[in-house]
C-alpha positions in Angstrom: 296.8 116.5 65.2 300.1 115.5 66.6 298.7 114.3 69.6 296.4 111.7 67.3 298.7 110.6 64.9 301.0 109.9 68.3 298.3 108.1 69.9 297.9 106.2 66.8 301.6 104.8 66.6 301.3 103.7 70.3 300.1 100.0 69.4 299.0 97.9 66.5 295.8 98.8 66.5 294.1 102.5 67.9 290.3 103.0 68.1 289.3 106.4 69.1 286.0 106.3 70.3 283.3 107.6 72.3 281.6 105.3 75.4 278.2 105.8 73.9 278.6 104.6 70.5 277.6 101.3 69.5 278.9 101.0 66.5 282.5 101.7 68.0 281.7 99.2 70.2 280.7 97.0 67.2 284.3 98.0 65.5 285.9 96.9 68.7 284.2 93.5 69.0 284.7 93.4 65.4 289.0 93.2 65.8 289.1 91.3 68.6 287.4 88.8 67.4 290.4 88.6 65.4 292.5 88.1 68.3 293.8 91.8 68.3 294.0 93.8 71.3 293.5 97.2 70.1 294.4 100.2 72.3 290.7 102.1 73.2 290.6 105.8 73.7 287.5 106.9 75.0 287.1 110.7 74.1 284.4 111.4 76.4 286.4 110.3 79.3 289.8 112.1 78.5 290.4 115.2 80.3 291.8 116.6 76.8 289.1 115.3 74.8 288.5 118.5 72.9 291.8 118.9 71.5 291.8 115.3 70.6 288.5 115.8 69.0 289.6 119.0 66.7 292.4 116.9 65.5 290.4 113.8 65.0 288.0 116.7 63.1 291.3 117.7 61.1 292.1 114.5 60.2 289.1 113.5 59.1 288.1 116.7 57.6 284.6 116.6 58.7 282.7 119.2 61.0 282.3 117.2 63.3 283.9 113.9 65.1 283.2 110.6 63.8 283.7 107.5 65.6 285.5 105.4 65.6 288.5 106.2 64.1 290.9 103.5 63.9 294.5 103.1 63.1 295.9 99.9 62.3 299.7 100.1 61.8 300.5 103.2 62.6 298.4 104.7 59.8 295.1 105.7 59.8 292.8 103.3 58.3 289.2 105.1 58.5 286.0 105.0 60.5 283.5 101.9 60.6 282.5 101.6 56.8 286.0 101.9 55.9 286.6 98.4 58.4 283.7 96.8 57.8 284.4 97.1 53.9 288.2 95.8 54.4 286.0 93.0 56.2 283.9 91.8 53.7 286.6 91.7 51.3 288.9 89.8 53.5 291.4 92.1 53.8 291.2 93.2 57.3 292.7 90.4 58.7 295.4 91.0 56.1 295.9 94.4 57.8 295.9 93.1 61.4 298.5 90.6 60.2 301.0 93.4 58.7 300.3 95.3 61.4 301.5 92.2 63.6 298.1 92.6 65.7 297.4 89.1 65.2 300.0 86.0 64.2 297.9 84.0 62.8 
């Protein structure tokens, strides 16, 4: 889990996804469209991507992995209902903003 929570301080914003998941792609689309670069981790195309996935399992403490997972600030924020709930309440750009993803 060290490995995730690492991965998840490297920039503003972490999305741990997989390359055939639409709705991470979705999640993706979604905070750029704010402006925010996020940093993309494909798990399916890591050479460790089991490790990473039995942390990302142990973080989420589900059987099995959900994606995305996003961190926004160093801190783990949730998966896709979690964003697109901050969303409609108008508090994800708030986040991005903290998180000094965006600047304006």
């Amino acid at each position: 889990m060290d490995m995730v929570m690492k991965l998840g301080a490297e920039s503003p914003v972490v999305i741990f996804t997989k390359s055939t998941c639409c709705i991470s792609h979705s999640i993706e689309t979604l905070i750029r469209g704010f402006g925010a670069n996020p940093k993309v981790y494909e798990l399916d195309k890591l050479v460790s991507n089991g490790e990473m996935e039995k942390a990302l399992v142990e973080l989420l403490g589900c059987k099995s992995t959900s994606v995305p997972a996003v961190f926004i600030g160093e801190e783990f924020v949730g998966g896709s209902n979690e964003i697109m709930s901050l969303n409609v309440r108008g508090k994800l750009k708030q986040l991005l903003l903290k998180a000094n993803a965006i600047w304006i």
